[in-house]
N, C-alpha and C positions, 0 to 999 in steps of 0.2 A: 619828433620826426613826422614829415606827413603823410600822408597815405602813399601821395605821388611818388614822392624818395622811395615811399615799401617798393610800388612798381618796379620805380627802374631800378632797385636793387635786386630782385627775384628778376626781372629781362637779365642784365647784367650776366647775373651767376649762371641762370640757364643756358643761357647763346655760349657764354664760355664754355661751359663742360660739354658742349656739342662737337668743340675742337682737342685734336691731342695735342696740339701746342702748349708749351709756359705760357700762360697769360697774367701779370705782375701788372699792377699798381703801385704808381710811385705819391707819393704826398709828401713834402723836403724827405726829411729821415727816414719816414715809413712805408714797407712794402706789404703789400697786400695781394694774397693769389684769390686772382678774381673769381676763380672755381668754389671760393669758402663765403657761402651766405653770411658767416656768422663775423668774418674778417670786414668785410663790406658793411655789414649793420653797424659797426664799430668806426669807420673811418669816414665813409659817404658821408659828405655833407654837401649846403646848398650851395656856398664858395669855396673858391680854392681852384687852383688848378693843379692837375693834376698829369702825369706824364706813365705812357702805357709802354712794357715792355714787353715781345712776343717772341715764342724763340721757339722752334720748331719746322714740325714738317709741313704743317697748313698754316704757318704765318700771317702768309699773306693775306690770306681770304678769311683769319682771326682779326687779324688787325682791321681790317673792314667792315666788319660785323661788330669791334665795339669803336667804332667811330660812328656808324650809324645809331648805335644805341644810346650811347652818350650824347650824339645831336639831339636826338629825339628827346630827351626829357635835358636835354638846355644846360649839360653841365661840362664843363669847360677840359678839354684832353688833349695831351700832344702826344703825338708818337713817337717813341726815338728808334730811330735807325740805329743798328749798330753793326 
């Protein structure tokens, strides 16, 4: 894994546990709570897309803080409404 990936895996977990929301990472079968560095070193790769689930009281303004983080280092997320 590259350095790059280390970055945006440590932005990633940090910006999450900034919010008390659920923050979920989807990959097909695997869910990943983006708050666990060690979940994220484990699943993060440089393809794939991936789909974000946020469930809480600061959602909204969660969901937006890992859209922009995920833009930034180029790796591919949808967000699902639910």
């Amino acid at each position: 894994m590259s350095s790059a990936n280390n970055s945006a895996i440590v932005e990633i977990s940090q910006t999450a546990n900034k919010f008390r929301s659920s923050i979920v990472l989807q990959l097909e079968n695997k869910f990943i709570d983006v708050k666990s560095i060690l979940g994220l070193f484990t699943t993060l790769l440089d393809s794939g897309s991936y789909e974000l689930h946020v469930h809480g009281p600061d959602a909204d303004e969660a969901k937006q803080a890992m859209l922009d983080i995920f833009n930034k280092h180029n790796l591919s997320i949808k967000v699902v409404s639910e």
